[in-house]
Backbone bond lengths (Angstrom), bond angles and torsions (degrees), N, CA, C in turn:
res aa  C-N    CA-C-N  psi(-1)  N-CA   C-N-CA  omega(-1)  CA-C   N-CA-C  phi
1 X - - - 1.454 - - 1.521 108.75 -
2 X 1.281 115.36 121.70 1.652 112.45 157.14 1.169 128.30 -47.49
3 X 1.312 132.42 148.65 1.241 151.75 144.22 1.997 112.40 -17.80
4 X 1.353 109.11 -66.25 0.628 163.80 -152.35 1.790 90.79 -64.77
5 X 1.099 114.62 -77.30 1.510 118.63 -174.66 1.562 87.94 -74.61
6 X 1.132 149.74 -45.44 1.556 131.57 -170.68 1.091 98.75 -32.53
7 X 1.338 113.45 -81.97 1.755 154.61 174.07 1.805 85.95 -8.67
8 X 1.531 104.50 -75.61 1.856 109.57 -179.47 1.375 117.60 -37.80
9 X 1.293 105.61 -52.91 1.653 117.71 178.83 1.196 108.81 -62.62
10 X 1.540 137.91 -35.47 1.858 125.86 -167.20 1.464 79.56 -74.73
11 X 1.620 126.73 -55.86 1.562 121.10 -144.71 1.809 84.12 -58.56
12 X 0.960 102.60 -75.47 1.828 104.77 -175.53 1.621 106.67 -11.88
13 X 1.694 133.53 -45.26 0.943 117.17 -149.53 1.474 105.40 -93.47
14 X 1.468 93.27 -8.91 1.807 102.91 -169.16 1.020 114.33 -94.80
15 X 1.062 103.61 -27.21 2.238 110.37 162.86 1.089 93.66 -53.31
16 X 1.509 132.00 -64.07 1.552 136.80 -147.14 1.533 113.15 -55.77
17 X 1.570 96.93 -48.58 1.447 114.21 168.94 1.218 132.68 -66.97
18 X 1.326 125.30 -29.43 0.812 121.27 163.01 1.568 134.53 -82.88
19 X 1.225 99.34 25.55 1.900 113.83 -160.72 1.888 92.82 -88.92
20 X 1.343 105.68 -63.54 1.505 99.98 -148.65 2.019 87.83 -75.69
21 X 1.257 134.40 -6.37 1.761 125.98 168.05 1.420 96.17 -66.65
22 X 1.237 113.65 -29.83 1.789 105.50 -153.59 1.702 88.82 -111.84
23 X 1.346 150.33 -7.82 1.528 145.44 150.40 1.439 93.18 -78.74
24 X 1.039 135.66 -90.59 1.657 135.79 -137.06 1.608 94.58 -125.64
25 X 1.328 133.11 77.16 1.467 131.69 164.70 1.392 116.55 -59.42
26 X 1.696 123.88 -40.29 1.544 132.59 163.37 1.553 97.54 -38.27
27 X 1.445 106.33 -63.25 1.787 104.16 -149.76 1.776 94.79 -64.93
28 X 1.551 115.02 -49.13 1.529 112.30 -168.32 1.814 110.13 -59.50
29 X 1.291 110.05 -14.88 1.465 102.43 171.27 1.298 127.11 -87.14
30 X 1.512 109.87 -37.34 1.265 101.24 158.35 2.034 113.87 -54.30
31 X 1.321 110.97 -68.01 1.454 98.95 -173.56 1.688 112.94 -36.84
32 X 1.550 110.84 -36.55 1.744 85.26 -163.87 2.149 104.53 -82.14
33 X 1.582 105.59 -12.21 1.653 112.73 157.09 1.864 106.79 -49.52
34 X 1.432 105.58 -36.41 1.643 87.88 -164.81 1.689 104.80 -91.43
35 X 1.211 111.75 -27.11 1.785 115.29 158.27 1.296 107.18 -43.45
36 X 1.188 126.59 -66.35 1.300 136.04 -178.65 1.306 94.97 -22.61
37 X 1.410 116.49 -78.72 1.452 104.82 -164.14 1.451 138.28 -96.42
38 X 1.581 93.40 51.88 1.657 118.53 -177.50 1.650 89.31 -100.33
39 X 1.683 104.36 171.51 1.529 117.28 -178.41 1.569 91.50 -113.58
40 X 1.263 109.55 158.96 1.106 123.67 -149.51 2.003 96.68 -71.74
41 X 1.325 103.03 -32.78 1.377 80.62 -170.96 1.673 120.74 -63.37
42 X 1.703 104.17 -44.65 1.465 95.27 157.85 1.225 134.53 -53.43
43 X 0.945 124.58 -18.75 1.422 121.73 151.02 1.723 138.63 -63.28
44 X 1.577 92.89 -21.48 1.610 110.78 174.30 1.399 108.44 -81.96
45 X 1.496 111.38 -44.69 1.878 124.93 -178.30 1.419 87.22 -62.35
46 X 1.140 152.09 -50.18 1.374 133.37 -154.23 1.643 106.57 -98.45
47 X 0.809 129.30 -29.53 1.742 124.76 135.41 1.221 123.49 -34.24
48 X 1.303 113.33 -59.01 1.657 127.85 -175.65 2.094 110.41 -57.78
49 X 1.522 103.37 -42.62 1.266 130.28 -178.69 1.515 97.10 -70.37
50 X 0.905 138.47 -58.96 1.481 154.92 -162.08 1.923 98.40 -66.18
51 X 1.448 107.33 -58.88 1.181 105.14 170.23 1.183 128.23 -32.03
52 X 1.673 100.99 -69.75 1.355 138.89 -179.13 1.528 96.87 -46.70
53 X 0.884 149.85 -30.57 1.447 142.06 -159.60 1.601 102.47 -102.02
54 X 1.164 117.97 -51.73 1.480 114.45 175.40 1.275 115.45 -77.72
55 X 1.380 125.60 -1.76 1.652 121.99 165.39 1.710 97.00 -62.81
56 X 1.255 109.59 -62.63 1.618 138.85 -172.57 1.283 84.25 -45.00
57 X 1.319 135.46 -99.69 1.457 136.52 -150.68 1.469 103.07 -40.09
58 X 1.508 111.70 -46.41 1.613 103.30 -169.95 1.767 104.26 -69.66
59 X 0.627 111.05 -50.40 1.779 118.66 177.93 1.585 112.94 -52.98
60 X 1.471 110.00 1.22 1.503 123.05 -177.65 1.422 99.70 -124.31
61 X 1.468 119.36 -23.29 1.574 110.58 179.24 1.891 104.72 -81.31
């Protein structure tokens, strides 16, 4: 793998992320208020899940 597409892929992810602060900042604050008050493991399973899904997609691209 190049350098090069990594580099493409973080920028890719940071556009992505930064979409729904910069559409609906009200709505994304409440959601990251209701994270807040998750325990950490649900918070790890949905990391873990999140992973798990873009291994899959890439292994499908």
């Amino acid at each position: 793998m190049d350098w090069n597409e990594l580099l493409r892929a973080l920028a890719l992810v940071m556009v992505i992320e930064g979409l729904m602060p910069f559409v609906a900042p009200a709505r994304w604050r409440q959601m990251m208020l209701s994270v807040m008050h998750l325990d950490s493991r649900a918070i790890r399973i949905i990391g873990l899940l999140s992973m798990l899904g873009g291994v899959i997609l890439l292994n499908l691209l």
